[in-house]
N, C-alpha and C positions, 0 to 999 in steps of 0.2 A: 872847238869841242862840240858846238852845237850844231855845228855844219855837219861833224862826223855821225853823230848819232843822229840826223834827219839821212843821211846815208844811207844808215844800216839798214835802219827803219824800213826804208825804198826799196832794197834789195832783200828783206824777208816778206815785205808784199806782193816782191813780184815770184818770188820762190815759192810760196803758200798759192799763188796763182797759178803756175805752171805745173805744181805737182797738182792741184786739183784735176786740172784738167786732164794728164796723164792719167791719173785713179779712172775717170770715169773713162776715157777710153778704152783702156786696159780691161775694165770690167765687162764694156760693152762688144767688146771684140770677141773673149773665146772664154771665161767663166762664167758669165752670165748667159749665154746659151747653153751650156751644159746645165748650169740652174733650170733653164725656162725650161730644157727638154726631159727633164727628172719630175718638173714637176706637172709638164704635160701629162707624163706616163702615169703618175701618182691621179690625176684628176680623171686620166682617161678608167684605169683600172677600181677608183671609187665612181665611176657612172657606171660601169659595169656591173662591179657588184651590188651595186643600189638600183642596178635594172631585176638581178637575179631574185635580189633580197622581195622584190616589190612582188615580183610574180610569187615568190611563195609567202609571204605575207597576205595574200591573198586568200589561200589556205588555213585556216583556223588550224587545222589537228593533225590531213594527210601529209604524210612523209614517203610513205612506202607502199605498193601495188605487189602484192603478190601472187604471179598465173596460175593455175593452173596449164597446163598444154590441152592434152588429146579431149577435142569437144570444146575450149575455150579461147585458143588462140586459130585452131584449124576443127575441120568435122573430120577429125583422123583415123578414129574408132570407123567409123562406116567404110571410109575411104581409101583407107590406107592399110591400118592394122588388121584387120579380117581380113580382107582378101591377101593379105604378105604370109598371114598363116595359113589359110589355102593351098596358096602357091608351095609352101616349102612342105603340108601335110602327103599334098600331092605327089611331087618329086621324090620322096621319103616311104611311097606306098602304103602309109597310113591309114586308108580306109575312111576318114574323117573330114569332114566339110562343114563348118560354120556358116549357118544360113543368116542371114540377117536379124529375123529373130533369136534364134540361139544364141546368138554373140550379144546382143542385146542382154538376153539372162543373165550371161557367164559375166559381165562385166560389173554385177552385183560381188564379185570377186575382183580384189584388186592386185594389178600385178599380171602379166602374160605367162610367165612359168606357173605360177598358183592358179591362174585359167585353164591352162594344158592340164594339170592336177585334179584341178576341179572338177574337169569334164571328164578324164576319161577314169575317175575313181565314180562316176554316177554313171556316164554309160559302158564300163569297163575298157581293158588297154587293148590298144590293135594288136593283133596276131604278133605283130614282130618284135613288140615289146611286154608280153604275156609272159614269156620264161626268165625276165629279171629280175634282182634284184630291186628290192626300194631304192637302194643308194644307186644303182646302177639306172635303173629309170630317173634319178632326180640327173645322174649325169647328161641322160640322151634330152632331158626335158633340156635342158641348161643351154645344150647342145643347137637343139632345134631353135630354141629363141635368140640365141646368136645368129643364126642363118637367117629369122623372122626378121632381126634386125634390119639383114643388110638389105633383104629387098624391100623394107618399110622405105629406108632411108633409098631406094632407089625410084620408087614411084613420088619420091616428096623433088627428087633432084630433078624430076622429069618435069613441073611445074603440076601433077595432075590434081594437086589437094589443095585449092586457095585458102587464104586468110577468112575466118568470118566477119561480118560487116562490122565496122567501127571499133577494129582490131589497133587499125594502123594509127588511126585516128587519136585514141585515146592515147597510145604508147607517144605518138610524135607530141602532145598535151605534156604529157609527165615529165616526159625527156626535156623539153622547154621551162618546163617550171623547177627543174634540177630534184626531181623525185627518185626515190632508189626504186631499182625493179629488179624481179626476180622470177623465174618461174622454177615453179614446185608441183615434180609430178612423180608419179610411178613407174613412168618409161624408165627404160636406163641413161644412165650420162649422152653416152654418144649420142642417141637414139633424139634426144633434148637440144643439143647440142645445134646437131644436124639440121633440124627443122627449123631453127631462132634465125640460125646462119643465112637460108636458105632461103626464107619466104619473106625472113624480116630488112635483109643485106646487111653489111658487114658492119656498118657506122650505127644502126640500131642495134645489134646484137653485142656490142663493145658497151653498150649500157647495162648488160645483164647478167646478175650473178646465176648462177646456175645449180640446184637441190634435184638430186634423182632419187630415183627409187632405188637403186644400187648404192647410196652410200648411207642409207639408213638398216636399223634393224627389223621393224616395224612398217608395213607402207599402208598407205590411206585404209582406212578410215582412223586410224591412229592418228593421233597429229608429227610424227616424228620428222619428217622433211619440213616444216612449216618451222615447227620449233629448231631447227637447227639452223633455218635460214634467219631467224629473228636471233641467235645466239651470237654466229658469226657475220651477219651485219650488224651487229649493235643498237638493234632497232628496238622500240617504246610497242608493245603489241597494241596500246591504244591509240597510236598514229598510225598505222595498216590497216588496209582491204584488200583482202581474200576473194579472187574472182574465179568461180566453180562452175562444174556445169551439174551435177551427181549429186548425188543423197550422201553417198559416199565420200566426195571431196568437203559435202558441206559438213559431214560429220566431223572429219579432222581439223575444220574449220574451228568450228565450235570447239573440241575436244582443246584445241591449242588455245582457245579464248580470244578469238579475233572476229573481229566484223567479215561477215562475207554478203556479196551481193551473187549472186546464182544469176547466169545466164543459160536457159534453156538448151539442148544441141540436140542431135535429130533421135537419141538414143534414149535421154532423158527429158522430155517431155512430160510425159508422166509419172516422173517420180514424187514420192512426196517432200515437201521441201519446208517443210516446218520448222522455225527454229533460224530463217535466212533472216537476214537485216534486211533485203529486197530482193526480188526477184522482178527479170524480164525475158524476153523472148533473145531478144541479140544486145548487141553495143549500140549498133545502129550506125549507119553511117553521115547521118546529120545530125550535129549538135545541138539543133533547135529541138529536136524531136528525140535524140538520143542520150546515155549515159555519158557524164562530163565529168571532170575532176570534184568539181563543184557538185555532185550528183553525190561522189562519193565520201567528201568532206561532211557532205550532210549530215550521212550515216553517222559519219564518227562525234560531230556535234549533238543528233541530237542521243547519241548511246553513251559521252563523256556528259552530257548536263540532265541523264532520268537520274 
């Protein structure tokens, strides 16, 4: 009897032996690399987001950049938009020619169809458009900036309107630090569209939501494109800066309750700009010397701690 049971004994040690070593084979062979590779992925996508979290951690308040365009991303007003209305006043026999200065005035007017209004109800309407109706001139006005459009957006495809300095700079900042961006203008959609697409390429404009002046009621100096962009991004208006170049942009600025920094452009120069969180000349293209994320969080630290 004792022989049998020192038997058993022998043979559930050596069974208890054999299946251990099976388990851990088994484990080591093909579940335990699916383990190790799960939790590769899990360690690689918490470095990641512990790299993203860090950069905006860095951030006190900024969340959100919102452009202006014409004068703030390009000098488009000088460069592009006056001479596209030219061209098509021209072809049209309109008698009319926007000098540099004069376009300069009219743009105390926001809006290109309310510019065409503005001007030719102060220096009255060309010959061809004298025997219309108001609703029928608001048609041909409607008309003509459609056409304004397409050779605006044809002189921007040609390369002839650059970026102003510390344009790229700043946006390739945000886009890194996972910031929302937007630009808010009074152009029309396409017109916005067009130019993001075009100057900024395809992978920086896939970051941007896009407020024109056609989908609002109201365009600058109101704030209504500003405020729609803060509604339908979900955005905290005290973690936004407003980047303007106008009296007029800065107005909607303000009107909406946002921080805005003013950057000067060849139009606006001497406007008066009272009322800005800061004012500069450009973006600048060195960040030693120029506007940085950090420049702009400032703002909002020290306007969240008066």
């Amino acid at each position: 009897m004792t022989l049998l049971l020192r038997s058993v004994f022998h043979m559930l040690l050596l069974w208890m032996a054999i299946s251990s070593h099976f388990l851990t084979d088994a484990f080591s062979t093909f579940p335990n690399s699916n383990i190790n590779s799960r939790a590769h992925a899990l360690s690689a996508s918490s470095s990641s987001s512990s790299t993203t979290k860090s950069s905006k951690n860095q951030l006190q308040y900024l969340e959100a950049i919102l452009w202006d365009m014409d004068g703030v991303l390009a000098d488009t007003e000088r460069d592009a938009h006056r001479p596209a209305f030219n061209q098509v006043f021209q072809q049209e026999g309109l008698d009319t020619e926007w000098t540099e200065e004069r376009y300069g005035k009219l743009l105390e007017v926001g809006g290109g169809k309310e510019r065409m209004t503005a001007h030719w109800n102060e220096v009255g309407w060309p010959a061809a458009l004298q025997s219309m109706t108001d609703d029928q001139r608001q048609v041909k006005v409607k008309e003509l900036h459609l056409r304004k459009t397409d050779v605006f957006m044809g002189l921007i495809n040609q390369g002839d309107v650059p970026l102003r300095p510390g344009v790229i700079r700043v946006i390739d900042s945000a886009i890194e630090a996972g910031l929302t961006l937007a630009v808010c203008s009074t152009s029309n959609e396409l017109a916005v569209r067009n130019l993001v697409q075009t100057l900024m390429g395809p992978e920086r404009a896939a970051k941007f939501s896009i407020f024109a002046g056609d989908m609002v009621a109201k365009k600058k100096p109101a704030p209504d494109v500003y405020l729609m962009a803060v509604e339908q991004l979900g955005l905290d208006k005290s973690r936004c800066v407003i980047v303007e170049d106008s009296a007029i942009g800065l107005g909607a600025a303000k009107a909406a309750g946002i921080t805005c920094i003013v950057t000067k452009s060849s139009y606006t120069a001497g406007e008066d700009f009272t009322g800005a969180d800061k004012i500069v000349e450009e973006l600048g293209d060195d960040p030693a010397t120029g506007v940085t994320l950090e420049t702009l969080d400032g703002l909002l630290i020290a306007k969240n701690n008066s």
